[in-house]
C-alpha positions in Angstrom: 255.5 152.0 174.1 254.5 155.3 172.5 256.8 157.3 170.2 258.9 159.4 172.3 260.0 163.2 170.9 263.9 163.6 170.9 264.7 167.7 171.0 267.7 169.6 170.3 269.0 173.5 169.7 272.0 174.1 168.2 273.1 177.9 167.4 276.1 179.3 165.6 279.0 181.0 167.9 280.5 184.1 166.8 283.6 183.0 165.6 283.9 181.1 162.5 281.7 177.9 161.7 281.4 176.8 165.7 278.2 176.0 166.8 276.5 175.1 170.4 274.4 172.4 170.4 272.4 171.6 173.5 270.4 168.5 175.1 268.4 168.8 178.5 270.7 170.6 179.5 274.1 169.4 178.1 276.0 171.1 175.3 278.5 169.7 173.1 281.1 172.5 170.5 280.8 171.3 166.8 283.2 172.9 164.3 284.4 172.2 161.5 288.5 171.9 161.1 290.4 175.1 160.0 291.4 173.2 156.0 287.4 173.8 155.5 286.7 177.3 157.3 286.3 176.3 160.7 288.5 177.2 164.0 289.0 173.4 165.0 287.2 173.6 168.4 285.2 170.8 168.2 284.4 167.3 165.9 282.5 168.1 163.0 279.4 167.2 162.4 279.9 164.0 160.1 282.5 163.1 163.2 279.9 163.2 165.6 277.6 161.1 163.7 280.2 158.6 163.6 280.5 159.1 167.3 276.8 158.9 167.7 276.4 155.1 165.8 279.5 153.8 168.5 278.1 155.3 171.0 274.4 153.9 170.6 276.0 150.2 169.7 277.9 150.3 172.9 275.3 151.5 174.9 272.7 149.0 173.1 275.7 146.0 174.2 276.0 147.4 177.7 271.8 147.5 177.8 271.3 144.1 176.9 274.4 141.8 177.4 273.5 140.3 180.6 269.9 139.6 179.4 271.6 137.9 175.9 273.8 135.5 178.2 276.9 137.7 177.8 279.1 138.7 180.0 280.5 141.5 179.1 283.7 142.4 180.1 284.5 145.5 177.3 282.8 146.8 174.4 284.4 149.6 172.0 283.5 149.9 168.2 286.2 151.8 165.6 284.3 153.6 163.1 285.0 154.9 159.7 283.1 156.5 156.8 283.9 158.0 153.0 282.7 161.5 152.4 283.3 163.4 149.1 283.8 166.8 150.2 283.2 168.1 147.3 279.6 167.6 148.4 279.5 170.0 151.4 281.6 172.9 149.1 278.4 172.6 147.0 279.8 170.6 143.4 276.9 169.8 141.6 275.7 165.8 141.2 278.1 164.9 144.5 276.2 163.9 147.6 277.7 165.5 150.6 276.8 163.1 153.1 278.1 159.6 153.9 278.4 157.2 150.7 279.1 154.4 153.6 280.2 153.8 157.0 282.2 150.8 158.4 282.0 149.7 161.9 284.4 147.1 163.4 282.5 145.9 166.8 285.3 144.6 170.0 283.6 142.5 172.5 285.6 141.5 175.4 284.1 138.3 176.5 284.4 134.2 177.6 280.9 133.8 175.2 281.5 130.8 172.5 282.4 133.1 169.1 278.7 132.0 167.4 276.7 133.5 170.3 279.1 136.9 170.2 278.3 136.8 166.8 274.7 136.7 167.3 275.1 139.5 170.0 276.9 141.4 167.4 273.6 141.2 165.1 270.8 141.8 167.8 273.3 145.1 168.2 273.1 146.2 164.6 269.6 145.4 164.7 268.2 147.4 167.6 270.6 150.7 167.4 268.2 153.3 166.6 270.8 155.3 165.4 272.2 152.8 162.9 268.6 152.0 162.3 267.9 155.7 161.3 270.9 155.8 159.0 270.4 152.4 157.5 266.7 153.4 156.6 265.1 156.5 154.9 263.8 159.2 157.8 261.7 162.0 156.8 263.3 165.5 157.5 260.4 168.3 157.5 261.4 171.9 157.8 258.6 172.5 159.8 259.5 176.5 159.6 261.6 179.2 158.8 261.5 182.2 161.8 263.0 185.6 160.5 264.1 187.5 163.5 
């Protein structure tokens, strides 16, 4: 298959640090909580990521469960990651992104534990988002429009 082009706008609302992001159609609030300058309408960013990796792991297990001999009676993943703050406020030498993320994987199933496991690693293996995290991705400015 070709490489396929993923596109998304997100602008800032008028009040505070919300933002509207939208997908062919679909749009989703982001804030940030009102502790860091926000107005609380929305998960923040770094929330959503998290909510992006379960949701791509769950979808990959729904995808391909029946083809990996499962039989998938529920799938949910609990996700958690460690952030220094300090980071985002702009403290030199602290990265503000994710220093790691932990994922605990519940699989509902009759499967034999080693083959669940197994499962559990094709998962890992063919999220693209935990693939994009786990791996460097080049991030381009590709311009800066001054209206």
């Amino acid at each position: 298959m070709a490489i396929e082009t993923f596109k998304a706008v997100s602008r800032k609302l008028p009040e505070g640090l919300a933002v509207e992001s939208e997908v062919r159609g679909f749009k989703i609030i982001l804030d940030e909580p009102k502790e860091l300058g926000g107005t609380n309408k929305g998960m923040n960013p770094v929330e959503a990521l998290l909510c992006a990796l379960g949701s791509c792991q769950t979808i990959v297990a729904a995808a391909f469960a029946k083809a990996k001999g499962i039989d998938l009676q529920g799938f949910w993943v609990e996700l958690e990651g460690d952030l220094d703050v300090d980071g985002f406020m702009g403290k030199a030498g602290v990265r503000p992104g994710f220093q790691e993320i932990r994922f605990k994987m519940h699989i509902k199933t009759d499967a034999p534990k080693e083959k669940v496991e197994e499962f559990a690693k094709f998962i890992e293996k063919t999220c693209p988002v935990g693939d994009s995290l786990a791996n460097p991705v080049k991030l381009v400015l590709s311009d800066v429009v001054v209206e």
